[in-house]
Backbone as numpy.savetxt, mean C-alpha at the origin, in Angstrom:
# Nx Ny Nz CAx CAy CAz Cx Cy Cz
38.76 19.46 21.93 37.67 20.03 21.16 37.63 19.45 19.74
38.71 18.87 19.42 39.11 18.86 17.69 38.24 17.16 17.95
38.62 16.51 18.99 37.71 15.16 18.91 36.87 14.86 19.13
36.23 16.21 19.57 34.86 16.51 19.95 33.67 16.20 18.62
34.42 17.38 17.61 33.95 17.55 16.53 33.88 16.47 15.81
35.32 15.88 15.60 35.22 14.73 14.42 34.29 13.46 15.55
34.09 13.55 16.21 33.17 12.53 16.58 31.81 12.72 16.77
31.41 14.06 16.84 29.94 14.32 15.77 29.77 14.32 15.08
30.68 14.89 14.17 31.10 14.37 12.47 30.59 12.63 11.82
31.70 12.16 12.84 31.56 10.24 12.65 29.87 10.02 13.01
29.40 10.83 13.57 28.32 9.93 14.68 27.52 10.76 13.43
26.72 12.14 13.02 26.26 12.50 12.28 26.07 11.57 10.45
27.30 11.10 10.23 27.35 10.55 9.28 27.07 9.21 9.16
27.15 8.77 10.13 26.82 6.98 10.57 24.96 7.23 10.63
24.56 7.94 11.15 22.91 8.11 11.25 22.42 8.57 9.75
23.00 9.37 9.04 22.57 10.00 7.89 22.77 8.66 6.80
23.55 7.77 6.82 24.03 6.89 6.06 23.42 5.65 6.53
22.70 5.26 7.27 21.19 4.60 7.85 20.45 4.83 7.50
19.96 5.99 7.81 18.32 6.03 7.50 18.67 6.67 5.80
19.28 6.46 5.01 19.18 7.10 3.74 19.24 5.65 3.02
20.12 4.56 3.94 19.70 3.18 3.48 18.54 2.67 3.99
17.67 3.18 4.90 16.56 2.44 5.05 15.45 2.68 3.82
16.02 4.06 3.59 14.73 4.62 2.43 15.39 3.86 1.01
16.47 4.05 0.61 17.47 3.17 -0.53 16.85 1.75 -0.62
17.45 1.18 0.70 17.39 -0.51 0.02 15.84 -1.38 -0.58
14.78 -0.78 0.23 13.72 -1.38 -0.73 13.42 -0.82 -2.53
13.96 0.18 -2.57 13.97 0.58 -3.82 15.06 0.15 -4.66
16.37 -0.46 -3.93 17.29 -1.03 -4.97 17.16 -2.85 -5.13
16.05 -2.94 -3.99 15.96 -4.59 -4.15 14.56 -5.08 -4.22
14.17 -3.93 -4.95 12.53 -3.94 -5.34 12.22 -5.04 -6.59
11.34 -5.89 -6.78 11.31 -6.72 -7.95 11.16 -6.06 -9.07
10.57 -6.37 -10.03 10.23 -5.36 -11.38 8.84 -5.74 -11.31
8.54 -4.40 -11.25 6.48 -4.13 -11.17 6.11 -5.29 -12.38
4.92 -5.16 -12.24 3.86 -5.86 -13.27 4.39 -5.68 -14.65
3.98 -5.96 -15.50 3.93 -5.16 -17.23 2.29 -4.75 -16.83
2.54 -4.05 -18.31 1.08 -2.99 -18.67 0.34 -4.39 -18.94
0.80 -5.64 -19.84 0.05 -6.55 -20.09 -0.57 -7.20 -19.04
0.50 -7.33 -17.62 0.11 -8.25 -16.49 -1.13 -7.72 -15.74
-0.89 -6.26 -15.90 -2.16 -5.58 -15.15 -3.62 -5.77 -15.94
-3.63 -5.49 -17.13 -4.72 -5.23 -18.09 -5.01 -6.68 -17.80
-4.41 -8.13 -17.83 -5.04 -9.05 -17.15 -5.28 -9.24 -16.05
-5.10 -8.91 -15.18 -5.31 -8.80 -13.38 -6.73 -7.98 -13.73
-6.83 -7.31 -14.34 -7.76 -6.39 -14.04 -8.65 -6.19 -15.06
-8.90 -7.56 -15.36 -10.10 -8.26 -16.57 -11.26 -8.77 -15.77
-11.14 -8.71 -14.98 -12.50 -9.66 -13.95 -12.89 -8.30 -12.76
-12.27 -7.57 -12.68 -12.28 -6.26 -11.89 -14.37 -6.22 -11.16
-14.58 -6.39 -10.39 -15.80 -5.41 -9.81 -15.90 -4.48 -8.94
-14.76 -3.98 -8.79 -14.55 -2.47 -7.65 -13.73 -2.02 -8.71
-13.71 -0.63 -8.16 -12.56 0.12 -7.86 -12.35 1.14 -7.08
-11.44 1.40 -6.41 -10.85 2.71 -5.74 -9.56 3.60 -6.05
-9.31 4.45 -5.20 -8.56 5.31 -5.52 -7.52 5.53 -4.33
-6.36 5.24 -4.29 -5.57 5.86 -3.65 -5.76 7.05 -3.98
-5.59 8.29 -2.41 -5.42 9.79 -2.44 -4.11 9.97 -1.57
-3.78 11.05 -1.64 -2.17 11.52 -0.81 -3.19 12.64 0.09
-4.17 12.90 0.01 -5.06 13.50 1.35 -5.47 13.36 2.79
-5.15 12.02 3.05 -6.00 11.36 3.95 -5.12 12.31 5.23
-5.74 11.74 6.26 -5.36 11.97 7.85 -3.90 11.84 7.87
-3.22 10.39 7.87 -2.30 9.81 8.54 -1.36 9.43 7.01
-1.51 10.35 5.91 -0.88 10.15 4.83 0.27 11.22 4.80
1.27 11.55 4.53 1.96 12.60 4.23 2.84 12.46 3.17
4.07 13.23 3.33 5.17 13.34 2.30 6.02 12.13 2.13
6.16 11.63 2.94 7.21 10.56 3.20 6.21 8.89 3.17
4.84 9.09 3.57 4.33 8.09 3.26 2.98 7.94 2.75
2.92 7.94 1.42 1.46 8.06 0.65 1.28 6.97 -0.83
0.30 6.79 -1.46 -0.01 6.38 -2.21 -0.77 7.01 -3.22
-0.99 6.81 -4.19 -1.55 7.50 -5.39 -1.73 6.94 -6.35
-3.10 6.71 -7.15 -3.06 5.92 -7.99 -4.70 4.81 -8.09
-4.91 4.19 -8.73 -6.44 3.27 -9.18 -5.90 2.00 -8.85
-6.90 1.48 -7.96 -6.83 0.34 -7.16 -8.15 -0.48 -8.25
-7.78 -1.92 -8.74 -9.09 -2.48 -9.27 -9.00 -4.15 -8.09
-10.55 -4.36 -7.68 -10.46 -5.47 -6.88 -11.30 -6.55 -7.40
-10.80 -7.43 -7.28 -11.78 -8.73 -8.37 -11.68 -9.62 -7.42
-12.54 -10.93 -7.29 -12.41 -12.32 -6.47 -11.19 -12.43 -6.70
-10.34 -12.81 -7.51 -9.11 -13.75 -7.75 -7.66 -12.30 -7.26
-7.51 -10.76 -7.29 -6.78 -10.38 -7.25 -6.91 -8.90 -6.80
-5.91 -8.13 -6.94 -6.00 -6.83 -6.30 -5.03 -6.17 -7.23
-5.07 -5.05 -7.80 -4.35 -4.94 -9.42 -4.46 -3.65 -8.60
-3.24 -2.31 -8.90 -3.03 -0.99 -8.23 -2.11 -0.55 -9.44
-2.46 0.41 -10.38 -1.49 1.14 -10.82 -1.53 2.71 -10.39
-0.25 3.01 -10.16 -0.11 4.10 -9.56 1.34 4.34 -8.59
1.38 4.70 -7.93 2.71 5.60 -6.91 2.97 5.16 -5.71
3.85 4.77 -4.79 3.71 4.44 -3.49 4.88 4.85 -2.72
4.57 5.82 -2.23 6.45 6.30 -1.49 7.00 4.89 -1.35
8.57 4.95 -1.31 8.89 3.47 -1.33 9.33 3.37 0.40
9.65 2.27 0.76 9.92 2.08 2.17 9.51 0.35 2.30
10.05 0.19 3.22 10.19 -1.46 3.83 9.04 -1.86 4.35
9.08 -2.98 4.01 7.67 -4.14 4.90 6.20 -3.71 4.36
6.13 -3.31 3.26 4.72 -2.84 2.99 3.71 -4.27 3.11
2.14 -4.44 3.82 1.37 -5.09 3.44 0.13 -4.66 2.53
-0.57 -5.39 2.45 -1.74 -5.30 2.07 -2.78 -5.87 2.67
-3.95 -4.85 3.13 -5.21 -5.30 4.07 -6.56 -4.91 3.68
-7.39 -5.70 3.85 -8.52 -5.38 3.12 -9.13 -5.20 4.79
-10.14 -4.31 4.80 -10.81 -3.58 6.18 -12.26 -3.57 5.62
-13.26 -3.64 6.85 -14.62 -4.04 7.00 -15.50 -2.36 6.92
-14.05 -1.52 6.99 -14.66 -0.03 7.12 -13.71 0.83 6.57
-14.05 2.22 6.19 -12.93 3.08 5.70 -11.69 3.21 6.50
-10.78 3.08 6.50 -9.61 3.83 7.44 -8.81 4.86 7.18
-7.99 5.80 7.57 -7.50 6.93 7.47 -6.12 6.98 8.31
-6.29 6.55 9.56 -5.24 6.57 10.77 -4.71 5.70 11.23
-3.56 5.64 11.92 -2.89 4.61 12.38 -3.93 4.15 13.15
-4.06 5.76 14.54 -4.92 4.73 15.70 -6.17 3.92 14.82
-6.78 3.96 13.80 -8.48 2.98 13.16 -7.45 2.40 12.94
-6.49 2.09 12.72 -6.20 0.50 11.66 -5.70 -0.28 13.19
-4.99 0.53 13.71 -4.84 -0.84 15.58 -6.27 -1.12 15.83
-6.93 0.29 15.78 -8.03 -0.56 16.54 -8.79 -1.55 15.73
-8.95 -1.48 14.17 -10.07 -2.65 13.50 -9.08 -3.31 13.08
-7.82 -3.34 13.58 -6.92 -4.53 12.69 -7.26 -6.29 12.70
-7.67 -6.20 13.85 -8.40 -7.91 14.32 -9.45 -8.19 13.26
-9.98 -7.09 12.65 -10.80 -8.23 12.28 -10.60 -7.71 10.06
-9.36 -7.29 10.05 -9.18 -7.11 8.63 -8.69 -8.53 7.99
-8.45 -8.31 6.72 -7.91 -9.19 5.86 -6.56 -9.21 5.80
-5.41 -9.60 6.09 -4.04 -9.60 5.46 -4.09 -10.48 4.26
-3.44 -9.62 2.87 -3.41 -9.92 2.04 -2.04 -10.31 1.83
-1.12 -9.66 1.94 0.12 -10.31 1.34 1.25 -9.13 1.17
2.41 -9.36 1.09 3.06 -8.16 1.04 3.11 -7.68 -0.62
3.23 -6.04 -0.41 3.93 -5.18 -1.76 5.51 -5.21 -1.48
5.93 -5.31 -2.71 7.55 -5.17 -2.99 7.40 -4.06 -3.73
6.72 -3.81 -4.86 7.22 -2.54 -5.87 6.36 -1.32 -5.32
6.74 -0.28 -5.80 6.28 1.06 -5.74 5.53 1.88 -6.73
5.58 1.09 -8.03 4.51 1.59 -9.01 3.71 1.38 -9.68
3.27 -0.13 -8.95 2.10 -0.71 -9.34 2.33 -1.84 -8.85
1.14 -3.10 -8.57 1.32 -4.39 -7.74 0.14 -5.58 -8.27
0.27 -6.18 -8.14 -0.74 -7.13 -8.14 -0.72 -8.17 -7.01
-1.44 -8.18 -6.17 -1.57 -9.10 -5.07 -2.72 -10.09 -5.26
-2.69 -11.32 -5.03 -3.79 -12.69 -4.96 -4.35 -12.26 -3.73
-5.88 -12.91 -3.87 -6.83 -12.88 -2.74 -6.94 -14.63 -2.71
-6.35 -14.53 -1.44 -6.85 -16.23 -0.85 -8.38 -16.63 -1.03
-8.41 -18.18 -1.51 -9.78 -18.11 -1.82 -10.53 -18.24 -0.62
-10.44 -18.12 0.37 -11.36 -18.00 1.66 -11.64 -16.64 2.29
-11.27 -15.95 1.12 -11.63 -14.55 1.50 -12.35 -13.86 0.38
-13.75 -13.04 1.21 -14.91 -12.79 0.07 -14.58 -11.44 0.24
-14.46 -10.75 -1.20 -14.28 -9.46 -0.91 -15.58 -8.64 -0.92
-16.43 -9.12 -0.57 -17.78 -8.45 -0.70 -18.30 -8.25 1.31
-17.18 -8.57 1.65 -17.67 -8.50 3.42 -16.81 -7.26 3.57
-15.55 -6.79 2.56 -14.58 -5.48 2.76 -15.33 -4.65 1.90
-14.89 -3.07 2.62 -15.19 -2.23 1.73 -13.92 -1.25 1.22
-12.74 -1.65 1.74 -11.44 -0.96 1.49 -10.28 -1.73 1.56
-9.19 -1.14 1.17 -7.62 -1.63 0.99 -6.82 -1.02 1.51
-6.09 -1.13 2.38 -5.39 -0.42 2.98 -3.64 -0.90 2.43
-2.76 0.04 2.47 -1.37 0.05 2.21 -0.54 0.22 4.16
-0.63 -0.36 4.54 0.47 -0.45 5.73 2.11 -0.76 5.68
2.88 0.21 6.73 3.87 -0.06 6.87 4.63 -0.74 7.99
4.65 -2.25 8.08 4.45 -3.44 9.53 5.95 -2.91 10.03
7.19 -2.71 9.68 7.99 -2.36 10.12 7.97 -1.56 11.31
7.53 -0.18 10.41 7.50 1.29 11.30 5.95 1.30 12.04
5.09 0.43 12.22 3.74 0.79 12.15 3.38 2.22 11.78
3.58 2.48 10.47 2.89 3.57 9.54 2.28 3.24 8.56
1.14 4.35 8.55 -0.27 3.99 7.52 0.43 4.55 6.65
0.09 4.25 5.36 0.74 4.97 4.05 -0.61 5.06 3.46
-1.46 4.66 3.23 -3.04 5.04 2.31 -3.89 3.97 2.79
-4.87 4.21 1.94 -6.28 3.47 1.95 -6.90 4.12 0.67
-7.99 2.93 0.19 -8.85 3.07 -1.29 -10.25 2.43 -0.66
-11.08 3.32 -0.68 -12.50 2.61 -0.67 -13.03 1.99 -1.77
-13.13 0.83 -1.71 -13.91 0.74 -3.08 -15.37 -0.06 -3.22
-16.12 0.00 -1.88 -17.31 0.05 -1.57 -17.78 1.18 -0.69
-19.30 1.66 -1.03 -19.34 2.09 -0.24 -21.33 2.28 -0.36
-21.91 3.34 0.45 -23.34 2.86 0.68 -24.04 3.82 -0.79
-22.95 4.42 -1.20 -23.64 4.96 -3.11 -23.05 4.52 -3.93
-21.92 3.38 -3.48 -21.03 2.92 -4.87 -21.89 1.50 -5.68
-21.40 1.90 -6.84 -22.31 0.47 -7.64 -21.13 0.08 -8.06
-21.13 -1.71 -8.14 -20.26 -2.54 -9.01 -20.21 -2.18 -9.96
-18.67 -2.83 -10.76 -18.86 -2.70 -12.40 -19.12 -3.68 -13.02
-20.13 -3.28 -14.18 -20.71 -4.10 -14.66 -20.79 -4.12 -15.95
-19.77 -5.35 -16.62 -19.73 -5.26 -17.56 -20.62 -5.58 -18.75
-20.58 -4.84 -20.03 -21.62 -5.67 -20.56 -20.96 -6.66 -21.92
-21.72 -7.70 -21.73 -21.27 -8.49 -23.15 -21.21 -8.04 -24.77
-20.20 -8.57 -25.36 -19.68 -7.73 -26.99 -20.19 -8.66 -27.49
């Protein structure tokens, strides 16, 4: 009985000491986010924006986003929150998404943008063969676990560009 125990013991602690490094290691080998300066330039040419919410369908405690998404031709600028966790991408989608099952099913015909490393803000490049005026959202995916972590609309059929005016 006594080796019963210590070997649920061993086996309990070997699982707890996994998955506490799966959630750990992207956060201890995370790069260092943007500066305030890097963003405020990323997000000088800006003509969208959206919003990460922690509301959606397929968002919860363990995997959400939060925070102002700005999208320009040249980049994708996000300050804000992102539960941390492994393999994050970035996808630009032809329609809103919410759920795992919408993102399998319209995944064929989204954008892969590139991966996120940090968790509190990002700046990702848009390849120049990709027009962001055919997307109307951004999605945060997790390719590892296939888990949705958010989405930001930042078109939509009442949204207007921003438009800046000259000083």
């Amino acid at each position: 009985m006594r080796i019963f125990k210590l070997s649920i013991c061993v086996i309990l602690t070997f699982v707890l000491g996994f998955i506490s490094g799966i959630y750990a290691l992207p956060i201890i080998s995370a790069p260092n986010s943007p500066s305030m300066l890097e963003l405020a330039t990323a997000t000088q040419h800006t003509k969208y924006k959206g919003q990460f919410v922690t509301t959606l369908k397929d968002s919860d405690l363990l995997h959400f986003a939060k925070g102002d998404v700005s999208v320009s031709n040249d980049n994708i600028a996000f300050k804000g929150n992102i539960a941390p966790g492994p393999d994050y991408q970035l996808y630009l989608a032809k329609r809103f998404i919410e759920t795992e099952a919408d993102f399998h099913t319209f995944k064929g015909s989204m954008a892969h943008l590139g991966d996120i490393k940090t968790f509190d803000s990002f700046i990702v490049p848009i390849p120049d063969a990709i027009n962001i005026e055919e997307f109307n959202t951004v999605i945060i995916w997790c390719e590892s676990f296939g888990q949705f972590i958010s989405a930001a609309q930042y078109q939509s059929a009442n949204a207007l560009p921003i438009v800046k005016k000259a000083i």
